[in-house]
C-alpha positions in Angstrom: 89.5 75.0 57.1 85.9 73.2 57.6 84.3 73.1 60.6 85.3 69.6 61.4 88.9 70.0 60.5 88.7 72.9 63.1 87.2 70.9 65.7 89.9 67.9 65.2 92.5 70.7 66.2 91.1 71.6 69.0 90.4 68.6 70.5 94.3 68.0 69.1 95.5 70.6 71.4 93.2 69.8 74.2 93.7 66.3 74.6 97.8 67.3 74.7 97.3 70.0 77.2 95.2 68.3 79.5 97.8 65.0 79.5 100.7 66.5 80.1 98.6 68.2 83.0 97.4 65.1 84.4 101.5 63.9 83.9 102.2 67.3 86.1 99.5 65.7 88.5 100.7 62.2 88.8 104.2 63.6 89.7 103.4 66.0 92.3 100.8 63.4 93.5 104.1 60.8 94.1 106.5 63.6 95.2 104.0 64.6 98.1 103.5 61.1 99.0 100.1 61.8 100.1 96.8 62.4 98.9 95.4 66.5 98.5 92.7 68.3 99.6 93.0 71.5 97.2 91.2 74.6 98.0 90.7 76.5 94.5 89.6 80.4 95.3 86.6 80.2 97.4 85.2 76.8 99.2 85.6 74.6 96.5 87.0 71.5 97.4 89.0 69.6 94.6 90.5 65.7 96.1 92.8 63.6 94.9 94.3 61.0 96.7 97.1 59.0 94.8 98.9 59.5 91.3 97.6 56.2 89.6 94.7 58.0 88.0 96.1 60.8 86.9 98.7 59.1 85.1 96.5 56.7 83.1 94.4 60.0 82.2 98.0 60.9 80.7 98.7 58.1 78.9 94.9 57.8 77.5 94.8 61.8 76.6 98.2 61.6 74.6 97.5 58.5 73.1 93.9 60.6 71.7 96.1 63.2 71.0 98.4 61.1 68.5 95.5 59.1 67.2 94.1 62.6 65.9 97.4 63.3 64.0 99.4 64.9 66.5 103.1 64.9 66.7 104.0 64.0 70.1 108.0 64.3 69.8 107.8 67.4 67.7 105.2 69.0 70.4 107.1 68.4 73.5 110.0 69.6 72.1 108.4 72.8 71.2 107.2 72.9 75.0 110.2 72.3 76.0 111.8 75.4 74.0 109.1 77.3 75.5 110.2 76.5 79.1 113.5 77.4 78.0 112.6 80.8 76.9 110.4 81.2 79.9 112.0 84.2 82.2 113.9 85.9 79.1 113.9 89.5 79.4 112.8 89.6 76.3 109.7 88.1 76.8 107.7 91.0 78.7 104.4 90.7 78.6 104.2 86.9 79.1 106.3 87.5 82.3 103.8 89.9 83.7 101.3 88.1 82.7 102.5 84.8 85.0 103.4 87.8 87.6 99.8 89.5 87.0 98.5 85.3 87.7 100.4 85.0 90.5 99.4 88.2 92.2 95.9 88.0 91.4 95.6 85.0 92.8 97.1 86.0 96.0 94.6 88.9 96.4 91.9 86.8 95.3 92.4 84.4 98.4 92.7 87.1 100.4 89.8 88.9 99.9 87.3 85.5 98.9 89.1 83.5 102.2 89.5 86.4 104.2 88.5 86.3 107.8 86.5 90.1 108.3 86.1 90.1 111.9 87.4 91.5 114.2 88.1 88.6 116.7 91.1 88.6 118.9 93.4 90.7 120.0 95.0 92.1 116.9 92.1 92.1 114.3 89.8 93.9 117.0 93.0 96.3 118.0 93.8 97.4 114.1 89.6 97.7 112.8 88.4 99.1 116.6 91.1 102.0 116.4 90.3 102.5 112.6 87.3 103.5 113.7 88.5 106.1 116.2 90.4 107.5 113.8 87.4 108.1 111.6 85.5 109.6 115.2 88.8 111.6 115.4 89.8 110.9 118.9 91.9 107.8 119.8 90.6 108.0 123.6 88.2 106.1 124.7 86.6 107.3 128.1 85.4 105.5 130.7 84.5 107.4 133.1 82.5 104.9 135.8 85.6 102.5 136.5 87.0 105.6 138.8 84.3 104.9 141.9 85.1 101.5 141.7 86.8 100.0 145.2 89.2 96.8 143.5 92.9 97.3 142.6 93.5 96.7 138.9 90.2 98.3 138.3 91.7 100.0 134.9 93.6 97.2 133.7 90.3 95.4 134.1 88.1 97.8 132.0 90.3 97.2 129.2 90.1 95.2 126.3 92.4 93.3 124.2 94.4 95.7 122.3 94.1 98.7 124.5 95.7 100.2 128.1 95.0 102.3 130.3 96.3 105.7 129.6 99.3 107.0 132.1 98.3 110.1 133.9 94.7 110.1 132.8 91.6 109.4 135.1 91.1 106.0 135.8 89.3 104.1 132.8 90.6 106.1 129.9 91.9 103.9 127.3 94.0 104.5 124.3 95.3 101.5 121.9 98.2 99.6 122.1 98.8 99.4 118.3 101.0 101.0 116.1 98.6 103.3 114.2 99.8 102.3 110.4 97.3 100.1 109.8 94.4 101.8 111.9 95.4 104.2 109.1 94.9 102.4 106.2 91.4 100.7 107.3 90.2 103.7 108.2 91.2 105.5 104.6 89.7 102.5 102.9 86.6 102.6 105.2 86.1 106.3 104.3 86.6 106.2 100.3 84.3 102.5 99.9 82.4 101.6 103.0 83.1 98.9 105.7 83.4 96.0 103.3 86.4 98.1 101.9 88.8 97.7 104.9 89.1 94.1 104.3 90.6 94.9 100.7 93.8 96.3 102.6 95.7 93.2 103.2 94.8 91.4 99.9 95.7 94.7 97.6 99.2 94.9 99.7 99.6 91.1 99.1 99.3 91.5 95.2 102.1 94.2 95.5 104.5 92.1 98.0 104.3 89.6 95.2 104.8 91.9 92.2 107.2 93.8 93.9 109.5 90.8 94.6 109.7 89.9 90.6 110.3 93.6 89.9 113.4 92.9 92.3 114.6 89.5 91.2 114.7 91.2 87.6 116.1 94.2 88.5 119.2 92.3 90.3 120.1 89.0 88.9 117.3 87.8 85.4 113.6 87.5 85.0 114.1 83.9 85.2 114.9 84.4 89.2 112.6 87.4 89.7 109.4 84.7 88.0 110.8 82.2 90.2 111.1 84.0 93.6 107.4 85.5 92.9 106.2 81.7 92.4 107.6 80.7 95.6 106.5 83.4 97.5 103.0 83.0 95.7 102.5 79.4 97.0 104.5 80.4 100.5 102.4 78.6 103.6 103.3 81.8 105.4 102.0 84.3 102.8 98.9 82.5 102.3 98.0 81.8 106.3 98.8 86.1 106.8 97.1 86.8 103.7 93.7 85.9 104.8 93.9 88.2 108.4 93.7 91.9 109.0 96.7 91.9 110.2 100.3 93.9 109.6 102.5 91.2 108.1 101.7 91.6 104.9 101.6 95.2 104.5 104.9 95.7 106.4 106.8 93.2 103.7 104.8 94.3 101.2 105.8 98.1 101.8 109.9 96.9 102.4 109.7 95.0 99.4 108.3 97.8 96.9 110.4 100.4 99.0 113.4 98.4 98.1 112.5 97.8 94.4 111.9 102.0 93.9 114.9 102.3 95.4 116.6 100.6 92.6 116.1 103.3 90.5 118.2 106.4 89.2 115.2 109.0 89.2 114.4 111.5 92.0 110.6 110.2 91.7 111.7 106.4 93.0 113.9 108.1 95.7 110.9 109.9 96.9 108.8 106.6 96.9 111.0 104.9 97.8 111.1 107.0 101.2 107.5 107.4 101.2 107.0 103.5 100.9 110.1 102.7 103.7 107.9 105.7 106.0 104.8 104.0 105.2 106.6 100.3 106.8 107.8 102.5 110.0 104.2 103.6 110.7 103.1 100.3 110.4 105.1 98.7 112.7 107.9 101.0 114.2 110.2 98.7 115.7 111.8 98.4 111.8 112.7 101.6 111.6 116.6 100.5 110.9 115.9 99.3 107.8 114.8 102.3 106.2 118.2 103.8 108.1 119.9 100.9 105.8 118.2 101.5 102.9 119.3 105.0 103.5 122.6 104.2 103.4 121.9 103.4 99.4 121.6 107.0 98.7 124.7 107.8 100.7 127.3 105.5 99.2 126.2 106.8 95.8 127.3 110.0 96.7 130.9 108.9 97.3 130.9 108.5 93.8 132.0 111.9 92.3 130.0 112.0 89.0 127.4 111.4 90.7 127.1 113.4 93.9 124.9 115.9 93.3 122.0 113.4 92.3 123.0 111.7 94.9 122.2 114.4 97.3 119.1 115.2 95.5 118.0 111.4 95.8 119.0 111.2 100.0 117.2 114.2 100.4 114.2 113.0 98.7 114.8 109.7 100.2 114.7 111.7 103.9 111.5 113.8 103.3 109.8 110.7 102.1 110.4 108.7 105.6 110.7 111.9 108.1 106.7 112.5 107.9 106.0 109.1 108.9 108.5 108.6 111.6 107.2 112.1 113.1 103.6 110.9 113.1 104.8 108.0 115.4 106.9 110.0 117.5 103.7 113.0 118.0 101.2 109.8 118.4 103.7 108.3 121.0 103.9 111.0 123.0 100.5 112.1 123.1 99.3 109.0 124.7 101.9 107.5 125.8 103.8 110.4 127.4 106.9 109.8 125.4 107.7 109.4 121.6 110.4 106.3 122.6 107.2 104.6 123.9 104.7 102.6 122.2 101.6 100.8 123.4 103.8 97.7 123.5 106.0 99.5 126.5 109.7 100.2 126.5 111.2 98.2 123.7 114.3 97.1 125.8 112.1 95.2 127.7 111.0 92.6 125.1 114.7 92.1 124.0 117.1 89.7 125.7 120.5 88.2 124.4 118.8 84.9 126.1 116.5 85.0 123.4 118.7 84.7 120.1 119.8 81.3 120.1 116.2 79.7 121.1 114.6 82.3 118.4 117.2 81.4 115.8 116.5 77.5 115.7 113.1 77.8 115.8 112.7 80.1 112.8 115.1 78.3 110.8 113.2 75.0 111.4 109.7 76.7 110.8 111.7 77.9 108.0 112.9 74.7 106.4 109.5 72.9 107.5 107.2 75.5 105.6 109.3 76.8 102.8 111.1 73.6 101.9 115.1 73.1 102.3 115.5 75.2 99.7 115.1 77.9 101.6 118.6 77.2 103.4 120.1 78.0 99.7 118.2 81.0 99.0 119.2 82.5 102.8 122.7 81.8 101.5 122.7 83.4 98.2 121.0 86.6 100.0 124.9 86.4 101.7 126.6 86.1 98.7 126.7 89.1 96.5 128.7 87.3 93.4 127.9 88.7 89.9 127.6 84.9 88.7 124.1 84.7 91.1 123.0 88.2 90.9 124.4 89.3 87.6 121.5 92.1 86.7 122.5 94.2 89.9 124.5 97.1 88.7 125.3 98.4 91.6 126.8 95.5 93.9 126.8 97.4 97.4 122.8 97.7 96.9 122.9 93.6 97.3 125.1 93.9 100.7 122.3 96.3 101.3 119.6 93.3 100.8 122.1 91.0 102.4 122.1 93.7 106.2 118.7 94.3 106.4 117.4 90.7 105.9 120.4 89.8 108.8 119.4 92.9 110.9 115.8 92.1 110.7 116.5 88.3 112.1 118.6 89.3 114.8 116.2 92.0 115.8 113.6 89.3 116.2 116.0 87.1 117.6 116.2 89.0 120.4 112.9 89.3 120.8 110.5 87.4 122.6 110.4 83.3 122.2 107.0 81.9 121.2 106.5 78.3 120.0 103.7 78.6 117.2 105.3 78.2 113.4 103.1 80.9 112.4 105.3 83.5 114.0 107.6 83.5 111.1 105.0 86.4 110.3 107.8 88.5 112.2 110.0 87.8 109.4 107.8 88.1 106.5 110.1 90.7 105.1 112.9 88.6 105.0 111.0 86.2 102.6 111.5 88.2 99.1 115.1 87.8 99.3 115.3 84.6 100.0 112.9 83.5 97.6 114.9 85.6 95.2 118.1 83.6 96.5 116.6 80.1 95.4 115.6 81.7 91.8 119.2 83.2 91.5 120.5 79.6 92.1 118.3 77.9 89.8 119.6 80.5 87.3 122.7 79.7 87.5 122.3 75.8 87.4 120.5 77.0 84.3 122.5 78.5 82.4 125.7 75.8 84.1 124.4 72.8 82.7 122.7 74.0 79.6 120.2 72.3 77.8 119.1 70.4 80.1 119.3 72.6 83.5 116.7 75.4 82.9 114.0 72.5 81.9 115.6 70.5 85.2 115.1 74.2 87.4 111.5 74.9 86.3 110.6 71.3 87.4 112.3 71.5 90.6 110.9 75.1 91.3 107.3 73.9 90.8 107.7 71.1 92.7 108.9 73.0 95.2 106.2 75.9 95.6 103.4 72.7 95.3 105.4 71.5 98.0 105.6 74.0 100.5 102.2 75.4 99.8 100.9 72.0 101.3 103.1 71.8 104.1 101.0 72.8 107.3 98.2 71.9 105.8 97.4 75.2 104.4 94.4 74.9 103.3 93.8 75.9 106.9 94.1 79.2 105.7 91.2 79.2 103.3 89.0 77.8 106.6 90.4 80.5 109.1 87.3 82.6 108.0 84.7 79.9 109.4 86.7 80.0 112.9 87.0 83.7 112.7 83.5 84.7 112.5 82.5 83.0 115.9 83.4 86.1 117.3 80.2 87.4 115.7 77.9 84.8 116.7 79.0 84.8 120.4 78.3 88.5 120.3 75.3 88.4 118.8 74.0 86.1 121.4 75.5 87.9 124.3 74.0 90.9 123.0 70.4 88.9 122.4 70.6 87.2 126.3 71.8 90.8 128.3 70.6 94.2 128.5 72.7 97.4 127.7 73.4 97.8 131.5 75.0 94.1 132.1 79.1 93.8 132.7 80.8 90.7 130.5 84.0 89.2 132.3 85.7 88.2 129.0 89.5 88.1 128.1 89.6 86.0 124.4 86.4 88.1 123.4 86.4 91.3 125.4 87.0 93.4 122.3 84.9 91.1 119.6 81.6 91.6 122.2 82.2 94.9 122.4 82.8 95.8 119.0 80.1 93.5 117.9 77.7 92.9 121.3 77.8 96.4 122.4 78.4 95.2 125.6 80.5 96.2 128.5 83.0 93.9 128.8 85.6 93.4 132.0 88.3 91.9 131.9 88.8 89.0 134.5 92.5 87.8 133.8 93.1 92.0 135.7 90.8 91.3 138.5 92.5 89.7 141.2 91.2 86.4 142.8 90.6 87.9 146.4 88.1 90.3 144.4 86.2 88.9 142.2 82.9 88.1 144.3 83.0 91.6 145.8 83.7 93.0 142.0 80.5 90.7 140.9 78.3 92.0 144.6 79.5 95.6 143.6 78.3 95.7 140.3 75.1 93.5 140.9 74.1 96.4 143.3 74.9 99.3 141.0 72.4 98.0 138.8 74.7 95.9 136.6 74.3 92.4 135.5 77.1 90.3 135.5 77.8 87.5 133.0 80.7 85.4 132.2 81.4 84.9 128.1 84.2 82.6 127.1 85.6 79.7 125.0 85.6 76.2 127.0 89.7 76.4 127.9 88.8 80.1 129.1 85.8 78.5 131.7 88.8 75.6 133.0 91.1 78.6 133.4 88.0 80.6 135.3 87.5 77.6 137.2 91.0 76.9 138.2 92.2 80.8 139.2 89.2 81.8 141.4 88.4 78.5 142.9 86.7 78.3 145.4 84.5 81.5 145.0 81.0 82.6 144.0 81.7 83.5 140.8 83.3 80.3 140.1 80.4 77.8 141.6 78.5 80.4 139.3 80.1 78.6 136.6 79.1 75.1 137.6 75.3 75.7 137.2 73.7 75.5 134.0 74.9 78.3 131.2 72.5 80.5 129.8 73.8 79.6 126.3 76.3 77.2 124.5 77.6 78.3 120.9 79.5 74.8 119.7 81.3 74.5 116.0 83.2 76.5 115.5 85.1 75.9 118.9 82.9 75.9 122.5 81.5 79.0 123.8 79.7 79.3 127.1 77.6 82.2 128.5 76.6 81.8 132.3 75.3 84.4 134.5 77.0 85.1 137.7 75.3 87.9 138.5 72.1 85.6 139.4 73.1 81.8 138.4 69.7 79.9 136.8 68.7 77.3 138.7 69.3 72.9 137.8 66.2 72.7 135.8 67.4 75.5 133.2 68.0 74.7 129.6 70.6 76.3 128.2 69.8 78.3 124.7 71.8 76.1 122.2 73.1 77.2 119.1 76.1 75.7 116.1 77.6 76.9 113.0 78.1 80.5 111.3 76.6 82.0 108.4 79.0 81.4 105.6 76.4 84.2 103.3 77.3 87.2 105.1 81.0 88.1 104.5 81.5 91.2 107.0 79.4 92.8 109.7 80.0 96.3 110.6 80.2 96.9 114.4 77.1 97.9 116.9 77.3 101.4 118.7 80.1 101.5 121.5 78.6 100.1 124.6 77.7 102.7 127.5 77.2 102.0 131.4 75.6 103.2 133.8 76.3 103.1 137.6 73.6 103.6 140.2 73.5 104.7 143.4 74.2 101.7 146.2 71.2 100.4 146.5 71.9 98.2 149.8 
């Protein structure tokens, strides 16, 4: 072949690639009905705004394409036997390498996009008590609150996250988390340094989305496990949960992997299986009846008689995978808590109320529908229907009645639970997601293979369309900015921390870990302190040697404003601030301790530093209490 022969073939296959891309374009361009804003890996902004373009770049590609010799009829039919091969067990490799894609791509937003701060409550909670765990003591001490004269005076000296510890001196704080995650940041901190923690989620989110194909092939065909990873893959709720240190992610990731080694025969995926189930209990307790129902697998296999003795093996396997992890909670529990029943959370049985499940359930199924696309109303039915025509890989059918329980026992479980109005807490039901994603791939399966030749080229269409779809609804691409909001909580520490000595008291609630963690700064809490005390709280302090500052977002100074109105510390709050931190969000810092007087001008400063991905936190802040000095 000469050199320009070989250069007319590959602009051949070029030009046919790239058109019936910009033909992919066009139509998800007119099925969206709105322009796009596409956030590739990173901060790179790709916009398109209708599909009139990209469908003359079609036509003009393929019409190079068959001026160069190519045959277009003969070509797209070859495509489309490749679509209709694509799924086919016997076609390995390519399906992990789409899997592999898919997964890597999940990961790769989560670490690139990632937030790494630790901001509110959660985020500061899980990386704060990571790194107690790697001091080795989970109480913090606080040993001045004790002389102080105002009720609430623990409650006050904690931060977001953490409580006061029952029966221990006043000021001794333990956190409220589950320790799971703690756990893992810590483990990661330890083998590669700070910037390691925030590997965690991402890592976990690669496995959630491997994990769900391994299922989806191990059940019903590769076809539905490929399709159920692409949904989940493009999911608004995996990608917005992906980006935050958080436990969504690792909780459904460790179910779904649990679930997938429990599919197997050998005693080694009945121990993982156990050790992954164990690993979802630590991480968030509350779920602890699903590894009970995945349990169950091991014990209806043993009713079979040729198989009973493996069976036993496997359940006992199963049972020393879980039991270490559900101890750990149970000695943790009790040890600051005073109970192993009680978390930092409180009693359960208060956070559940029948009133709860009908609100709950129409609001997840709308945030459902809205983010996932109606087809998620098909998938949650197939998870109900265990028929060999939807799930026909699944040799053992009571193992999809076992899918079918714990997706139904995890809904009502957060059905009962407490009503919040934000779509994003469909993060409670994360877990659930697999199998219904695996639901609208068995469907699409079966249309397949129904109305041959035409219905497995009609299914792929329809599931891209659909994970395109849903991975714009909500505007995702919020997701990929979260880390620009996030890190605010750095900036407004580092400027506390520049504008107060080591001595000075922040009243604080949205940042009262973040400016600790990052400010080394005392921080009080003054949501605890109540309103009849807050100018002798601020007159107490100021005499003790402490200065007193106020640090908090714009809605946080109306909300000052509006509860203690009418006090000192309030008209403290109507002078000039010391600083103002705008975009991201509106951050004020005033001091109440001694407000400035009219002529001040308040240090000013915008924006975040999109170079530096992490920041490791300052030394724990200390304080010191004088002697009354009136």
């Amino acid at each position: 072949m000469t050199p320009f022969s070989s250069l007319r073939a590959r602009a051949k296959q070029l030009s046919f690639v790239l058109g019936i891309a910009a033909f992919g374009w066009a139509a998800v361009l007119f099925a969206v009905g709105h322009g796009i804003d596409v956030s590739i890996v990173g901060h790179l902004v790709f916009t398109t705004n209708e599909p009139r373009r990209p469908l003359i770049a079609g036509v003009l590609l393929l019409l190079i394409f068959r001026l160069l010799g190519g045959d277009l009829s003969g070509t797209i039919r070859r495509l489309f036997a490749a679509v209709e091969r694509l799924g086919d067990g016997r076609f390995w490799p390519s399906n992990a390498v789409l899997v592999g894609v898919m997964a890597l791509y999940v990961g790769a937003v989560g670490v690139v996009n990632g937030a790494k701060v630790a901001g509110g409550a959660d985020s500061y909670g899980y990386l704060s008590q990571a790194e107690l765990w790697l001091q080795g003591d989970l109480v913090v001490e606080q040993p001045f609150v004790g002389g102080m004269p105002w009720p609430n005076r623990a409650w006050s000296f904690s931060p977001l996250g953490y409580r006061p510890q029952e029966g221990a001196p006043d000021g001794t704080l333990v956190p409220g988390y589950s320790i799971g995650l703690p756990l893992l940041l810590a483990g990661a901190k330890r083998i590669g340094g700070h910037d390691a923690m925030f590997l965690v989620v991402p890592l976990l989110g690669m496995l959630l989305i491997v994990s769900t194909y391994g299922i989806g092939r191990a059940v019903a065909s590769p076809f539905a496990g490929l399709a159920g990873a692409w949904l989940l893959a493009t999911s608004p709720a995996i990608i917005f949960w992906v980006v935050a240190t958080m436990t969504d992610i690792p909780v459904a990731a460790f179910i779904t992997a649990g679930v997938w080694a429990m599919l197997g025969r050998s005693g080694w995926r009945a121990m993982g299986a156990g050790l992954l189930f164990g690993a979802a209990v630590v991480i968030r307790p509350n779920l602890v009846f699903l590894a009970a129902i995945a349990g169950l697998h091991y014990v209806i296999r043993g009713i079979e008689r040729d198989r009973r003795r493996q069976a036993v093996r496997d359940a006992v396997l199963f049972a020393s995978g879980v039991a270490p992890f559900v101890a750990a909670v149970a000695i943790v529990n009790a040890h600051l808590f005073g109970s192993p029943l009680v978390s930092g959370y409180g009693r359960l049985t208060d956070s559940l109320a029948a009133a709860h499940f009908l609100p709950n359930l129409e609001l997840y199924l709308s945030w459902m529908v809205e983010s996932q696309t109606v087809l998620s109303l098909i998938g949650l039915a197939a998870v109900f229907l265990p028929s060999r025509a939807l799930w026909a890989g699944a040799r053992e059918r009571h193992v999809l009645v076992l899918i079918a329980l714990m997706v139904a026992s995890l809904w009502a479980f957060y059905c009962l639970y407490l009503v919040f109005e934000a779509w994003w807490y469909v993060r409670f039901l994360l877990a659930s997601w697999p199998p219904i994603v695996l639901g609208i791939g068995t469907v699409a399966a079966l249309a397949a293979r129904t109305f041959e030749p035409w219905g497995r080229r009609v299914a792929v269409v329809v599931l891209l369309g659909a994970g395109v779809a849903q991975y714009h609804t909500f505007h995702t691409e919020e997701a990929f900015n979260l880390w620009e909001g996030e890190r605010r909580y750095i900036r407004a520490a580092s400027l506390v921390r520049s504008l107060t000595d080591q001595n000075s008291v922040v009243l604080a609630m949205q940042h009262s870990g973040s400016l600790r963690y990052y400010g080394g700064r005392m921080t009080m809490r003054y949501d605890n302190v109540p309103r009849e005390w807050i100018d002798r709280a601020v007159e107490w302090l100021t005499a003790r040697g402490c200065r007193v500052v106020f640090a908090g977002e714009s809605w946080e100074r109306d909300k000052f404003l509006e509860t203690f109105a009418g006090t000192r510390a309030a008209d403290a709050l109507g002078q000039s601030p010391l600083a103002i931190y705008l975009d991201p969000g509106e951050f004020y810092v005033f001091d109440v301790s001694s407000p400035p007087g009219p002529d001040h001008i308040p240090r000013r400063l915008t924006g975040v530093d999109p170079s530096v991905w992490t920041d490791p936190p300052v030394p724990a802040p200390r304080l010191s209490i004088l002697d009354d000095r009136r």
